[in-house]
Structure formats: C-alpha cells, structure tokens
C-alpha positions as CSV (number, residue, x, y, z in Angstrom):
1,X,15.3,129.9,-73.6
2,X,17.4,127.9,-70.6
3,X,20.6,127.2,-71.4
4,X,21.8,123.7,-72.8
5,X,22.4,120.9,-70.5
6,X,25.9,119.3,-70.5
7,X,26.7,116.0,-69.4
8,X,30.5,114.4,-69.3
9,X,30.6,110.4,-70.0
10,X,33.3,108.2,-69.0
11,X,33.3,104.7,-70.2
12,X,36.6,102.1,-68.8
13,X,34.1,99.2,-69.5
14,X,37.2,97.0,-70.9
15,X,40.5,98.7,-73.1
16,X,39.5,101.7,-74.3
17,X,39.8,104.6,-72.0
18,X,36.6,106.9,-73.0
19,X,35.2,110.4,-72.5
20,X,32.7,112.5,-74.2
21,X,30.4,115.8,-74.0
22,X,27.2,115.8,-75.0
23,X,24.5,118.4,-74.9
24,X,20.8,118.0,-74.0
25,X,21.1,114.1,-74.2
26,X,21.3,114.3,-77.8
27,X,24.1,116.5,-79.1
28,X,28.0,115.0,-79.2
29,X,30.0,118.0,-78.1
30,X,33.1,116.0,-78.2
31,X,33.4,112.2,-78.1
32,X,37.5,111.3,-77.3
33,X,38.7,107.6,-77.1
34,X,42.1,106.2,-76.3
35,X,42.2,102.6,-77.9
36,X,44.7,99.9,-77.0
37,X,44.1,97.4,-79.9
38,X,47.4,97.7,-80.3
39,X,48.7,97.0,-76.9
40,X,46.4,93.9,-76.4
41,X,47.1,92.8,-80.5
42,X,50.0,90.0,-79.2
43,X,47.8,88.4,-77.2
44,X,44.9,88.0,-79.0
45,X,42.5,89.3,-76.3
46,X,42.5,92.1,-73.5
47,X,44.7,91.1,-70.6
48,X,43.1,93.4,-68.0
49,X,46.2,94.1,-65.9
50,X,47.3,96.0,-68.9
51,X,44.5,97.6,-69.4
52,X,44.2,98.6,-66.2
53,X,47.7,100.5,-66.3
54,X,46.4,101.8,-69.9
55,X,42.9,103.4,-68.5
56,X,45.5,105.0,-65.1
57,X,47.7,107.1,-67.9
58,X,45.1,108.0,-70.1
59,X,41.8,108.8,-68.1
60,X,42.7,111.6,-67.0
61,X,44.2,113.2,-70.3
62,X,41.1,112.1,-72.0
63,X,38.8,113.7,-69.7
64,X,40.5,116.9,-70.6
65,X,41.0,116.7,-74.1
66,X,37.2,115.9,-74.0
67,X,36.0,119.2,-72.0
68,X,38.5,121.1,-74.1
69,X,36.8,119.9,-77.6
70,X,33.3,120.8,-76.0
71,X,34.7,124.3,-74.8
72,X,33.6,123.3,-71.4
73,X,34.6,123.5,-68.3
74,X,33.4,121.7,-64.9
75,X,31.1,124.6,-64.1
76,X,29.2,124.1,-67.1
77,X,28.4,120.6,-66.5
78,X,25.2,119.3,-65.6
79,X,26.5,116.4,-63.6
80,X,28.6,113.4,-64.7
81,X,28.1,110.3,-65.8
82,X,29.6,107.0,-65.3
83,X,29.9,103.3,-66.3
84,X,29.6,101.0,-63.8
85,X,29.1,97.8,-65.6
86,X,28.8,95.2,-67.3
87,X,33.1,95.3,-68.0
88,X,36.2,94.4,-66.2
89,X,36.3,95.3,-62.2
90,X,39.4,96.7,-62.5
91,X,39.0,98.6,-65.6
92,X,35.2,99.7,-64.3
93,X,36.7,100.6,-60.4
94,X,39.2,103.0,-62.4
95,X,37.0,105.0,-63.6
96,X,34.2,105.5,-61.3
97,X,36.6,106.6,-58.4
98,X,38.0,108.9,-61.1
99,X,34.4,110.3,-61.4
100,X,33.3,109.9,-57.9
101,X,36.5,112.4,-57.2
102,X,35.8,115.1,-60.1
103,X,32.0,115.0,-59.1
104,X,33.1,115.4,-55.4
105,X,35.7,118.6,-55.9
106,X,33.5,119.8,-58.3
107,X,30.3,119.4,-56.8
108,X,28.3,118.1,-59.8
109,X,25.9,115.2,-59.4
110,X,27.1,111.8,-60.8
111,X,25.1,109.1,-62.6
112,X,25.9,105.1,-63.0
113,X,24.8,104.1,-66.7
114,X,24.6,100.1,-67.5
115,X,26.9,100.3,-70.7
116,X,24.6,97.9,-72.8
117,X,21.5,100.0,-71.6
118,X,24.7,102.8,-73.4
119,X,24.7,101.0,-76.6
120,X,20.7,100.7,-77.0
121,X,20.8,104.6,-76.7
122,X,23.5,105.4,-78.8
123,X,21.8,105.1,-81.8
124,X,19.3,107.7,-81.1
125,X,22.6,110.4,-81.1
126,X,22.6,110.1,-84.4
127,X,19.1,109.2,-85.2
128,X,17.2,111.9,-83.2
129,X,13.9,110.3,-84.9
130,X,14.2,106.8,-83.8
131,X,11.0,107.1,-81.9
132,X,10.2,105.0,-78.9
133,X,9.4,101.7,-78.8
134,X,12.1,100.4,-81.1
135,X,13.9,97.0,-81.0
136,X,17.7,97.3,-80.1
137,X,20.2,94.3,-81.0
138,X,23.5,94.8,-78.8
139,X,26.0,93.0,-80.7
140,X,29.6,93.2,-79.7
141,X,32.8,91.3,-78.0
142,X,31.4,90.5,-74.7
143,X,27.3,90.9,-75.3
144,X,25.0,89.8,-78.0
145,X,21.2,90.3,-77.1
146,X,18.0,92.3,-78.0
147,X,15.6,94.6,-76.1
148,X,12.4,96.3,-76.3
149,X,13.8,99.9,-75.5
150,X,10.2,101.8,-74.3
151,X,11.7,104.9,-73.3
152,X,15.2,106.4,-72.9
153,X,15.9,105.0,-69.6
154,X,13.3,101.9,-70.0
155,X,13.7,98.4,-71.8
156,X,13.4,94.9,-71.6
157,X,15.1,92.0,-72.6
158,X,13.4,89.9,-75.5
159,X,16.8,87.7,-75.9
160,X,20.7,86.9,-74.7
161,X,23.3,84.7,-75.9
162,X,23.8,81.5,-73.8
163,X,27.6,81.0,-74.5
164,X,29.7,83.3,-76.7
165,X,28.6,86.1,-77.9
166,X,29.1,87.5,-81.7
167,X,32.4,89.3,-81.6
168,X,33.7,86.9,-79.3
169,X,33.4,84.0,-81.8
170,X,34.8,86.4,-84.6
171,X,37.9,86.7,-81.8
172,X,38.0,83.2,-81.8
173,X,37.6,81.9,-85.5
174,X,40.3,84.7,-86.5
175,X,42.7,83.3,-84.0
176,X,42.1,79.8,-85.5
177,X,42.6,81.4,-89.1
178,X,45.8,82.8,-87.6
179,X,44.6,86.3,-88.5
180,X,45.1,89.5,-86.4
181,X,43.4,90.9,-83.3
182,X,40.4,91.9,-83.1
183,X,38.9,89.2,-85.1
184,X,35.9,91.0,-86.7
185,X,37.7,93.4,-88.7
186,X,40.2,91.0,-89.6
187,X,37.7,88.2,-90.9
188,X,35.7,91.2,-92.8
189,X,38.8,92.3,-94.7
190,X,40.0,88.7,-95.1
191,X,37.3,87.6,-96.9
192,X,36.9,90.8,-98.7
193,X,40.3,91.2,-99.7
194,X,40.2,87.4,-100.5
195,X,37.1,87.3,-102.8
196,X,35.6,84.9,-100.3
197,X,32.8,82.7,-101.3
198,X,29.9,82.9,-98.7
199,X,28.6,79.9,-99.9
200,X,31.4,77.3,-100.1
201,X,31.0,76.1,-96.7
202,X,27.7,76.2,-95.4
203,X,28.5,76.3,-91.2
204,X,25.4,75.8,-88.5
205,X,22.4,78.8,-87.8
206,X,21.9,77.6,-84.6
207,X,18.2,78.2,-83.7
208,X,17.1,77.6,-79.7
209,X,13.4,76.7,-80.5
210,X,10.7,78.3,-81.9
211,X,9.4,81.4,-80.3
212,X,13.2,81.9,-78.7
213,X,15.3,85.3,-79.8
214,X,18.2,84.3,-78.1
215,X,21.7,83.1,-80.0
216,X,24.6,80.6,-79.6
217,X,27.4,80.8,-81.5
218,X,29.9,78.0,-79.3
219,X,28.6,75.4,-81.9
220,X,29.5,77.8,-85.1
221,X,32.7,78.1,-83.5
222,X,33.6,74.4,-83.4
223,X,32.2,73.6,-86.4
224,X,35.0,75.9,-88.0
225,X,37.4,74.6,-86.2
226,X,36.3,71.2,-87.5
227,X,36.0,71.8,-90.7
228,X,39.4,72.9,-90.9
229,X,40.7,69.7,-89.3
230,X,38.8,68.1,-92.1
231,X,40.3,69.8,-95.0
232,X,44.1,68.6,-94.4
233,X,44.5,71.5,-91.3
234,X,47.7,70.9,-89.4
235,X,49.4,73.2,-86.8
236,X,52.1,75.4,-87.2
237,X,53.0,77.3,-84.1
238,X,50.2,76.7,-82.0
239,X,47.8,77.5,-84.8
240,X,45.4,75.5,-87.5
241,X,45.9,76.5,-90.6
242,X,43.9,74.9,-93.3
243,X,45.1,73.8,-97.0
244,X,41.0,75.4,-98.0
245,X,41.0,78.7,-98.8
246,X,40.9,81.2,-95.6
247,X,39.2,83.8,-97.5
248,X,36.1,81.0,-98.1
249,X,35.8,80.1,-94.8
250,X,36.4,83.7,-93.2
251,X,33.7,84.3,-95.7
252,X,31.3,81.5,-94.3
253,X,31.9,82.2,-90.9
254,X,30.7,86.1,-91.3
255,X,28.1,84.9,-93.4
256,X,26.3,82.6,-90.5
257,X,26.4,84.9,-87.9
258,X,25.0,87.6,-90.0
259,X,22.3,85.1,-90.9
260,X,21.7,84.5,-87.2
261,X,21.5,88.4,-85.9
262,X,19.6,89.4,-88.7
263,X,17.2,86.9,-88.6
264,X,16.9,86.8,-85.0
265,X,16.3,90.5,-84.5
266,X,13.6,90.8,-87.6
267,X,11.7,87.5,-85.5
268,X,11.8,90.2,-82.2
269,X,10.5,92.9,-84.6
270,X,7.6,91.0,-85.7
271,X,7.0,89.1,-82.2
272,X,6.4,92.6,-80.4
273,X,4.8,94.3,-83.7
274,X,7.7,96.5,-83.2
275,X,8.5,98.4,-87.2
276,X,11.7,99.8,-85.7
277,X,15.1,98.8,-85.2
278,X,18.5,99.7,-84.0
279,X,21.5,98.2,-84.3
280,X,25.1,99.2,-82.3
281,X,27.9,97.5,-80.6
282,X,31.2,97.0,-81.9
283,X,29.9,94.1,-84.1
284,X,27.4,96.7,-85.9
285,X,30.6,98.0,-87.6
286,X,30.7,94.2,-90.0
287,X,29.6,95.8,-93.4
288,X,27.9,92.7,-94.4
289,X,26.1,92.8,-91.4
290,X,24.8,96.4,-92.4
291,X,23.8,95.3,-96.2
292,X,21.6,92.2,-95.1
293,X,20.1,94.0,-92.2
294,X,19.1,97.2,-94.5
295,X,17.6,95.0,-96.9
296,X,16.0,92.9,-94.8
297,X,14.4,94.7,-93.2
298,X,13.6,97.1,-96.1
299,X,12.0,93.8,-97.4
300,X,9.6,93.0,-94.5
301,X,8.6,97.3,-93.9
302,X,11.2,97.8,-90.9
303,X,12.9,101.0,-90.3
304,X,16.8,100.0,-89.7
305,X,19.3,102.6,-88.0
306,X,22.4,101.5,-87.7
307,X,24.6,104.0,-84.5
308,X,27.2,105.4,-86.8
309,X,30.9,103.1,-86.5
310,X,32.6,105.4,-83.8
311,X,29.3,104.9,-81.9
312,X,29.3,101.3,-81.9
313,X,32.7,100.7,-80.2
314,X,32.9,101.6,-76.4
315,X,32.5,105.3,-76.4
316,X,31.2,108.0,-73.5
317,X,28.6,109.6,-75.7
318,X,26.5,107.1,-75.4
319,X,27.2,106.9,-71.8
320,X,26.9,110.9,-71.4
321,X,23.9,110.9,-73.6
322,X,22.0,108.1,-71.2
323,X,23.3,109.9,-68.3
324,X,21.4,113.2,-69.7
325,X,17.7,111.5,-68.9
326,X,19.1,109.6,-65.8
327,X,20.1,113.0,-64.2
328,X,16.4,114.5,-65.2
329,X,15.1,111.4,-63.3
330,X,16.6,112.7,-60.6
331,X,18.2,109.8,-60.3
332,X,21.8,110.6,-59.2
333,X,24.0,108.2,-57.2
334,X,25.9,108.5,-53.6
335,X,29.5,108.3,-53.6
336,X,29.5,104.5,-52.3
337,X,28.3,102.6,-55.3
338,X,29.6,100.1,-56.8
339,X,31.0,98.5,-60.3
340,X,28.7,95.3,-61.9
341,X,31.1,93.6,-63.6
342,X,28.9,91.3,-64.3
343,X,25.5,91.9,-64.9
344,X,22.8,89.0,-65.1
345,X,20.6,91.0,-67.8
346,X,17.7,87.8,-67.0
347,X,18.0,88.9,-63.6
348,X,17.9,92.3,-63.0
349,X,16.9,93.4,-66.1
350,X,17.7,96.1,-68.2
351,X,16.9,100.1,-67.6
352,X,16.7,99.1,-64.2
C-alpha cells in the first residue's frame, strides 16, 4: 500500500492567517487558524493594513503549529498549496511569497487554489460521499453564488450576486442595529436571544427574473435601513437606532436572506436535475439558515450537507484538500505567479 499523500494549505484570503494538513485530499491532519475578529471588531470591517501586519506575525507560527499537529515535517509533504485569490492583495501576496519560499528551500511543488473553488470542496472533508455532480452555494462576507461542481477540480457557475453579497449585508444591517462585528453572528444571537419575531416585518426577496439563480441583497439592505427611519429611528452617535424592537427586525432581516439562498439554491437544484447540495462559507454557520435548508430540501428529495462550522470560515483544509487533486493533475505552478484579488467568476470561470 503507498504511503499517504500530504498536502499543507495556507489561506491569507482576508484576516485570518490559515494553515492546515490534510492527507489524501480528504483527511484533516490538522486545520490551525489565527482569527483577528477581535482586532478588526472597532472598526466594523477588516482594514487590510492591519491585517496585513496580523498575517506577517502569525504565518509563520501557524504554519508550524500546523505540521506539528499533523506530526509532519516538510519532507513528508507532497507539495504545498496556496491561495491566490479571490481576497485582499496584500493579505493574498503575504502568503504566497511565504509559500513560494518554503516550496523553494524545501523543494516541494506548490499549487495556486481559487479560495471559492476552496469552499465548494470543503464540504466533501467532511462528507466523503457527496458524490459528484452536486450543487454548491458559496455564501459568505465577500461571495455569495452557486455552482455546478462536476468534479473535484471542475465546476461551473449557475449564479453570483450583483451587489452585496450575504454576509456583507449582515455586516451592514448589524452596524445599522448598532450591534457588534461580524454582523451575522451578532444578528443570529440578537434575534435569538431577543425572541425575535420573523414575521413582524416582512423586508424584500428580491428575485432577478425567472430562470435567474443569481441574488441582490443592496435593496434588503436599504429597506432596513428605511424601515427603521420609519418607526421613530433617530441617531445617536453615528448610528440608527430604532424605538421597534431590534430583536424583530434582526429577526426579519435573517429571515429574508435565508428565504433568498434557500430558495435560490433548491431553483439550481431542480434547473440542472441536480438531487445534491452543499452548502459552506462563513454564512453557512446562520443556524436558521441550516434548519430551512435541511427541511427544504428534505421536502423536495435533496440531499443537503452542510461543511461542518470550522469549515465554513476561511480555513487551509479546504485549500490543502483542493490542492491534493490539483497536484495529481500535475498541475503545479512556477514561482512567478500571481495573487487574483479579484476574480471575475463570469469571466474566467470557476475550476479553471
């Protein structure tokens, strides 16, 4: 029997530094992340000069706690692999010359992974029979879209957002609620902790036409911010705070955009007769998201997997796992390439 292939990830996508282990493309050996929710928290967002600084302390450390977990050295590896977009430049750069050098020293061959093409895989790490083809919807902080994934290394796009994308609108509506950074979590536990009625405000499902599977959510957005003015909101300290209950509109707000991915990725399911579906990204962590979508789909014969919660943030073991099949492709990179910060998935496609 040949012995099992190792892969390291590293993922510096946006503000968390990332690496991970895993064996054979399928097995997490180790999976180590450095978050910096808390540095960013003030702000309400990611400045990317401090992350920056953040991924230059930690990258290294967390590349060695992660071959330490796997009881791996560099020797063991079968090559390395690397994000190299979609993310911030800076963040990206950081890590890819981090890689390019270890793979370099080391001699190991190095991989670039597209880290959306990362979050349609990492489901499978957990869900070793999620057979091929299966629907994949990608909602998190900077993407929200769905793909056809035909193989491993293989998919196509069935649908994008055209302005914000899910977890950027939770950012958003929790900043107008004057909740905490990063929204989603905050709005989930808002209007769990605060009994929230679903139903007392019923916001826009924006729907782009029939036959489309891609999203908006710039029009959900405003029309929470309008509400609020409409219900006796007035500012205090730069933000609206309404005399309605936050918990009800928290609530409300969740409850349309789990109306709008759920319903949109079930339409892809049934427009490519398609009985599978994954679901990852940082947004795949919403609870209520997981409920509807399980019985949903139960509902209409559609086999769900959900990538387990530490799998749906940014996280190398996707990115290792991806990089396992990219490497049996023989599809190793030079030394000169380059980040894509920002990917036009219309344009050049996913997987490719």
């Amino acid at each position: 029997m040949s012995p099992p292939e190792l892969v390291l990830g590293v993922d510096t996508s946006c503000d968390d530094t990332a690496a991970a282990v895993v064996e054979d493309g399928l097995r997490v050996r180790s999976n180590v992340i450095a978050s910096q929710a808390d540095l960013h928290a003030r702000y309400g967002g990611v400045v990317p000069e401090i992350a920056c600084r953040a991924h230059v302390e930690a990258l290294l450390p967390v590349i060695e706690e992660a071959l330490r977990r796997a009881g791996a050295g560099f020797p063991d590896l079968a090559g390395i692999a690397v994000t190299r977009g979609p993310g911030l430049v800076g963040a990206l750069l950081l890590g890819m010359t981090a890689t390019k050098v270890l793979a370099w020293v080391h001699d190991r061959p190095l991989v670039a992974v597209n880290h959306i093409d990362g979050h349609i895989y990492a489901t499978r790490l957990a869900d070793p029979e999620l057979d091929y083809p299966y629907v994949a919807l990608v909602a998190s902080g900077g993407h929200t879209s769905l793909h056809l994934a035909e193989a491993p290394t293989r998919s196509r796009l069935l649908g994008t957002t055209i302005d914000d994308a899910a977890g950027e609108a939770f950012d958003k509506v929790a900043t107008v609620l004057g909740l905490s950074y990063p929204g989603g979590p905050a709005i989930e536990r808002t209007a769990a902790a605060g009994a929230g009625d679903p139903g007392s405000v019923r916001f826009p499902r924006t729907s782009l036409g029939p036959g489309s599977l891609d999203f908006s959510f710039s029009g959900l957005k405003t029309a929470v911010l309008y509400h609020l003015k409409g219900h006796g909101a007035r500012r205090r300290g730069g933000t609206v705070r309404p005399d309605a209950s936050i918990p009800d509109v928290a609530a409300a707000f969740q409850e349309a955009v789990v109306d709008v991915l759920v319903r949109n990725a079930l339409r892809a399911c049934e427009a490519t007769v398609v009985h599978r579906l994954s679901i990852g990204g940082g947004v795949a962590c919403n609870q209520r998201l997981r409920v509807r979508m399980a019985e949903e789909a139960h509902r209409r014969g559609v086999r769900v997997s959900f990538a387990p919660k530490d799998l749906c943030l940014d996280n190398a073991a996707m990115i290792a796992g991806l990089g396992f099949h990219l490497l049996r492709e023989g599809r190793a990179e030079g030394l000169e390439f380059d980040a894509e910060p920002r990917q036009d998935l219309r344009r050049a496609g996913v997987g490719a």
